[in-house]
N, C-alpha and C positions, 0 to 999 in steps of 0.2 A: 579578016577584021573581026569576025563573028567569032572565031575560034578561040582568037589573044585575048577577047574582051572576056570571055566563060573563064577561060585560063585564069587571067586576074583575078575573077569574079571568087573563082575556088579557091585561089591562093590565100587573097585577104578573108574568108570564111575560116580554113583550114588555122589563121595568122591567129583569126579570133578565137580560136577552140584554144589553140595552144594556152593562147593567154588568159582565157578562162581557168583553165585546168594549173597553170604555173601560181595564177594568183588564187586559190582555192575556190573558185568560183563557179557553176556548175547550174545544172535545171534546178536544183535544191533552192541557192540561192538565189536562181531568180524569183522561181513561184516563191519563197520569201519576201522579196523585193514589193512582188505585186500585193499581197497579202500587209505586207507593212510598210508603205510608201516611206514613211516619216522615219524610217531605219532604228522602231525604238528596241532596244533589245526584249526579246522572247520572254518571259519567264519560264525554267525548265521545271518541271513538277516535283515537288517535296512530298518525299516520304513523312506521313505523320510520324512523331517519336512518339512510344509506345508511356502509358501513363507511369509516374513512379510508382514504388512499391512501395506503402506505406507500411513502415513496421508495428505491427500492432504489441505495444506492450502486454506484460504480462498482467493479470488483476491482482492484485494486491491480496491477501489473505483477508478474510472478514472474518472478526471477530465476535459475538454477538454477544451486546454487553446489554448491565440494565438500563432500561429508558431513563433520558437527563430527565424527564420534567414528569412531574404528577405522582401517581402512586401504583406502584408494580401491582399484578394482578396478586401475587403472594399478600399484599397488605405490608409488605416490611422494604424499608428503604438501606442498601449497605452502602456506608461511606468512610473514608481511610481519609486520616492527617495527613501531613510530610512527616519522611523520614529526621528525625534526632540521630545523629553519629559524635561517638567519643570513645578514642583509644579502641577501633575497630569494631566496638557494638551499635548496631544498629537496633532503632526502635522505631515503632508505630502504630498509630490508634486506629481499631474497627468498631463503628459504633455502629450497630443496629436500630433503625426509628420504625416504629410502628404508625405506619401512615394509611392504616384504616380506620373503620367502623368498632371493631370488637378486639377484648383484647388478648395479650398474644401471652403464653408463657414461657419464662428463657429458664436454663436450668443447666449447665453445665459451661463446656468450652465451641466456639465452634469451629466448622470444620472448613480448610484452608486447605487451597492449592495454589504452587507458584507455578502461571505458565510465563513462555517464550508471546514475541511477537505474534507467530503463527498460532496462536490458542496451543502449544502442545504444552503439558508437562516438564517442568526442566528434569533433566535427568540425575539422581540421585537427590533432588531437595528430598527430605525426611520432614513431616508437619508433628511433633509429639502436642500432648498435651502437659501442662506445665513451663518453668523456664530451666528446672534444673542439667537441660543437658546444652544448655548457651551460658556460654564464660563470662563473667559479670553483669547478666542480668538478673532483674533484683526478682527478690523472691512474690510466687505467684500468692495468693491469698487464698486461692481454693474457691471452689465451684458454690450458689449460693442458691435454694429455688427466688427468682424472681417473675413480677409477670407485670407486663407493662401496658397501659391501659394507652386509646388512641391518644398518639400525640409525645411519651414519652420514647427515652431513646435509654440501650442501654450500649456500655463500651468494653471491649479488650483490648489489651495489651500484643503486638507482635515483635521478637526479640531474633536477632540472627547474627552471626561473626561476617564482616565484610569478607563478598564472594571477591569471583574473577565476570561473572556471568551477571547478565542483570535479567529480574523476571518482571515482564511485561503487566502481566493482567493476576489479578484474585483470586480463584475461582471459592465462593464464600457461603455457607450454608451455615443458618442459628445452630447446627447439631446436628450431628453422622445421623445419615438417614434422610434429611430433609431436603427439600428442592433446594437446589442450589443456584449463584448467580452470579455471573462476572464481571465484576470493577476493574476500572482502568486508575491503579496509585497516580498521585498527584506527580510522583517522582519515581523511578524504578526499583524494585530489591535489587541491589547487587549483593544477592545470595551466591550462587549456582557456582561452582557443583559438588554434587558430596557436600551438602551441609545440608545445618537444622537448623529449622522454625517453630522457634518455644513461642504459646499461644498461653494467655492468661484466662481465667473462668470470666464469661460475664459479669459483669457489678452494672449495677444505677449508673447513670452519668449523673455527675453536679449541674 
C-alpha cells in the first residue's frame, strides 16, 4: 500500500515538472511569482540613448567696421548714399564729417577699396583717381586744398559700370597713406570683376 501510494506520489510530481516545463514555467518563474504576487510585469532595463550631436555651425566671418554711434577715435566719420543707376553707370556719394575737436585738412581724392562679404578685396576692382576711365560718368572737377573745421563734412563722388559680383564693405581713408576704415554701403557695388572705380577729389558738401 505504501509503495503504490510513493509511486503515485512521484508520478503526479514528475506530471507536475512536465507541465512546468511544457508551459514555460520553471524555478525562474516561480521565485518571480513569489517576488511579484500581483503578476505585474517586470520592467527590463533601458539602455540610455546616447546625447545628440549637436552641429555646431560655422561663425560667420567678422568684419570690423566703424562704430555706428559717436565719434571714431580718428575724429572723422565716413558715410555712403544709395546707389543712382542709369544705362549701366552706377554712382555714389562718400562724405567725410569731422566729428572732433580740431580741425582736419582734405586735399585730394581718397582712397577706396571694394571688399567681398568676408573683408577680402574683390579680385581685379582697379580704384583710379578721377572718372575718365568709367563710361558716361561726368567729369571729375579736380582735387581742391580744403580744411574742414569741427562739424563740417566734405563729399566725393564714386562712379563704376554695372559688375556681375557685388562688394560688400568700403574700405575708406581721406588719402593714400592714411588710417583707413571700413563702411558697410547702404546698398551693394555690383562692381566685381575686372572693373574700375572712378573716385572724384573732395569738395565742401552743400
Amino acid at each position: 500500500m505504501i509503495a503504490i501510494r510513493l509511486k503515485s506520489t512521484r508520478c503526479a510530481a514528475l506530471a507536475c515538472l512536465l507541465a512546468l516545463a511544457a508551459s514555460g514555467c520553471g524555478l525562474s518563474a516561480e521565485l518571480d511569482r513569489e517576488r511579484n504576487p500581483e503578476r505585474k510585469p517586470t520592467p527590463s532595463p533601458t539602455r540610455a540613448a546616447p546625447p545628440p550631436v549637436s552641429a555646431t555651425p560655422e561663425p560667420s566671418p567678422v568684419v570690423p567696421v566703424q562704430q555706428e554711434r559717436g565719434c571714431p577715435p580718428s575724429g572723422l566719420r565716413v558715410a555712403t548714399g544709395p546707389v543712382d543707376a542709369a544705362m549701366g553707370l552706377r554712382a555714389m556719394t562718400l562724405t567725410l564729417t569731422n566729428c572732433g575737436k580740431r580741425s582736419y585738412e582734405v586735399n585730394g581724392y581718397p582712397s577706396v577699396r571694394v571688399l567681398d562679404g568676408a573683408g577680402t578685396p574683390l579680385t581685379g576692382v582697379r580704384t583710379v583717381e578721377g572718372t575718365d576711365k568709367v563710361f558716361m560718368a561726368p567729369q571729375d572737377p579736380g582735387p581742391e586744398p580744403l580744411t574742414l573745421a569741427p562739424g563740417e563734412t566734405a563729399r566725393a563722388g564714386l562712379y563704376w559700370r554695372m559688375g556681375a559680383e557685388d562688394g560688400t564693405y568700403l574700405q575708406v581713408a581721406p588719402k593714400t597713406g592714411r588710417d583707413a576704415m571700413n563702411v558697410r554701403p547702404q546698398e551693394p557695388l555690383d562692381i566685381g570683376p575686372e572693373n574700375t572705380l572712378g573716385t572724384t577729389a573732395w569738395a565742401p558738401a552743400p
